[in-house]
C-alpha positions in Angstrom: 0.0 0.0 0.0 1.3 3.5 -1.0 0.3 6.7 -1.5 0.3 6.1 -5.2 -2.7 4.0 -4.1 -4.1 6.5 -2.3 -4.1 9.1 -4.8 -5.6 7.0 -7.9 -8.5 6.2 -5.2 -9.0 10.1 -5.1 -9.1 10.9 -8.4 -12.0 8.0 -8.5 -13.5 10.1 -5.6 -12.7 13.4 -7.6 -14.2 11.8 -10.9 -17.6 9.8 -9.3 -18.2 13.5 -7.2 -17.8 15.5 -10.2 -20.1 13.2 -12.1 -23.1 13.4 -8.6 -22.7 17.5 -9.6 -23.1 17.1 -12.7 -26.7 14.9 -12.3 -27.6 17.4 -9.8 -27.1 20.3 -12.6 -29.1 17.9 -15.0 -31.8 17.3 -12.4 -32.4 21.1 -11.9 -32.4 21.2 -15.5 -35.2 18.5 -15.8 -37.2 20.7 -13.5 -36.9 23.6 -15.2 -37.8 21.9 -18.4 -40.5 21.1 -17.0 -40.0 17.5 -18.0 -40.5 16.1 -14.7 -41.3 12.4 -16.1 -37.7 12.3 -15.9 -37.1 13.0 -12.1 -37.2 9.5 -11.3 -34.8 8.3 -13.7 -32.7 11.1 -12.8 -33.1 10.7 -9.0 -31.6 6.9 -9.8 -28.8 8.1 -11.1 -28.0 10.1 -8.4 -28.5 7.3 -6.0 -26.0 5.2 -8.1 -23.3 8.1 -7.9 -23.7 8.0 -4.2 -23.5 4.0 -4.1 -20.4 4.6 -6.0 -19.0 6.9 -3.7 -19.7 5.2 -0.8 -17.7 1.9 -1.7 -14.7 4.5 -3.1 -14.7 6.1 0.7 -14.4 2.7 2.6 -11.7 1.4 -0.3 -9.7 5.1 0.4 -10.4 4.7 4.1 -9.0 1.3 4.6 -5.7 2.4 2.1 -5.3 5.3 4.3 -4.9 3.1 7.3 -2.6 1.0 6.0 -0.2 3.9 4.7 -0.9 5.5 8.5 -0.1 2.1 9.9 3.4 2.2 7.9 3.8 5.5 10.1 3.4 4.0 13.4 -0.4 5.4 13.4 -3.4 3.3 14.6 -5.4 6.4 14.8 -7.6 7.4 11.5 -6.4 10.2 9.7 -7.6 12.9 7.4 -6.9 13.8 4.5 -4.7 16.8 5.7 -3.0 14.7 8.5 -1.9 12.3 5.6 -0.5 14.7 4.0 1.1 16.4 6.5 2.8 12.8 6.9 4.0 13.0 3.2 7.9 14.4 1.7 6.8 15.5 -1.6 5.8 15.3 -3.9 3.0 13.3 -2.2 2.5 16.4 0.3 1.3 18.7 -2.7 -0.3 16.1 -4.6 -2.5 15.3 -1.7 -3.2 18.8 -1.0 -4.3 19.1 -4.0 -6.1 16.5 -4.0 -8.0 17.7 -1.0 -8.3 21.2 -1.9 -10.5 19.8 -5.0 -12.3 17.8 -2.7 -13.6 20.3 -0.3 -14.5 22.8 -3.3 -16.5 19.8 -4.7 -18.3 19.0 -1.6 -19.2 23.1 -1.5 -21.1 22.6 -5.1 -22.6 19.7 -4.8 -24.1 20.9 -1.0 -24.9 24.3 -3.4 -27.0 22.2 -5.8 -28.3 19.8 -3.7 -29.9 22.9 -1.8 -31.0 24.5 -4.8 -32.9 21.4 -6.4 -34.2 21.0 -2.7 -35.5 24.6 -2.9 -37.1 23.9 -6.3 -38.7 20.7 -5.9 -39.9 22.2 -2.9 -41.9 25.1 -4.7 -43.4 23.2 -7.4 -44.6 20.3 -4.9 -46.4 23.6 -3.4 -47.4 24.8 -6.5 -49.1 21.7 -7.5 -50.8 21.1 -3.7 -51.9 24.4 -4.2 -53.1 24.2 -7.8 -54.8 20.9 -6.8 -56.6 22.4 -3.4 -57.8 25.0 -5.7 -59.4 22.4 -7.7 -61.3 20.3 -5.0 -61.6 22.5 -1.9 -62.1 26.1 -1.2 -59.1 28.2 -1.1 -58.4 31.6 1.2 -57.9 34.8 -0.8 -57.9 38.3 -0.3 -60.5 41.1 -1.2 -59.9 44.6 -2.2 -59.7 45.4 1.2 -56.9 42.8 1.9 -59.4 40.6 4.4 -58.5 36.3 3.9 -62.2 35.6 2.4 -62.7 31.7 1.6 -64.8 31.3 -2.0 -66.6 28.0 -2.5 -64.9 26.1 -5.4 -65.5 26.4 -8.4 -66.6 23.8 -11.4 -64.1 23.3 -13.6 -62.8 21.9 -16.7 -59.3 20.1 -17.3 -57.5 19.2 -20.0 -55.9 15.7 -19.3 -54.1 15.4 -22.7 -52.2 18.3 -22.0 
C-alpha cells in the first residue's frame, strides 16, 4: 500500500463526485424543463453516484490506514494529516487532492440545496393548484381581508 494507491483512489473520488454534480445540474435542468417524467430516472442516477461513492470512501479509508499504519499510526487520519505525513511530492499532490475535494463537496451541498429549494416550490405549487381544484381556497378582497370562495366547477384538460 502507498500513497500512489491513495491518490488513484482520489481521483475515482474526484471523478464519481464531479459526475453526482453534474446529475444534480441535469436534475435542476429536468425541472426547469418542466419534463419532470424524468425525475425519477434522474433521482436513480444520483443514488447510483452516491452507491459509488460510498464503496470508493471505505476502499480510500482502509488504504489510508494502511499507509498510516506504515507511520506508526493506529489512529484514522484525514486527508490533511496524511499529508502532513508525506515528503513530496506526495504532500502537494494530496493537497491538491483535497483542496478539490472540499470545493467539490461546496457545489454539490450548493446544488443539492437548490434542487431542494425547487422541488420544494413546485410540490407547493401543484398542492396548491390541486386544493384549488377540490376544496375552497383563502384569498384576499380589495380590502386585503382572507375571504374563503366556494370552489368552483371546472374543466381540465388531461391530454395536456
Amino acid at each position: 500500500m502507498s500513497f500512489s494507491e491513495v491518490s488513484s483512489l482520489l481521483w475515482q473520488e474526484r471523478e464519481a463526485l464531479e459526475l453526482l454534480l453534474f446529475k444534480l445540474v441535469e436534475e435542476r435542468l429536468i425541472v426547469a424543463s418542466g419534463e419532470t417524467r424524468w425525475l425519477a430516472p434522474a433521482n436513480r442516477e444520483i443514488e447510483a453516484v452516491v452507491a459509488q461513492l460510498r464503496g470508493i470512501e471505505v476502499v480510500r479509508a482502509a488504504e489510508v490506514d494502511v499507509v498510516a499504519a506504515s507511520f506508526g499510526r493506529d489512529d484514522a487520519l484525514t486527508l490533511a494529516e496524511l499529508a502532513g505525513l508525506a515528503d513530496e511530492p506526495w504532500r502537494g499532490i494530496l493537497t491538491e487532492h483535497r483542496e478539490v475535494l472540499l470545493g467539490l463537496v461546496v457545489q454539490i451541498e450548493q446544488a443539492a440545496d437548490e434542487n431542494r429549494k425547487i422541488l420544494g416550490a413546485g410540490a407547493r405549487a401543484a398542492r396548491e393548484t390541486l386544493l384549488a381544484m377540490t376544496e375552497s381556497v383563502d384569498t384576499y378582497d380589495a380590502r386585503g381581508v382572507t375571504s374563503q370562495t366556494a370552489p368552483r366547477p371546472m374543466i381540465v384538460d388531461e391530454q395536456a
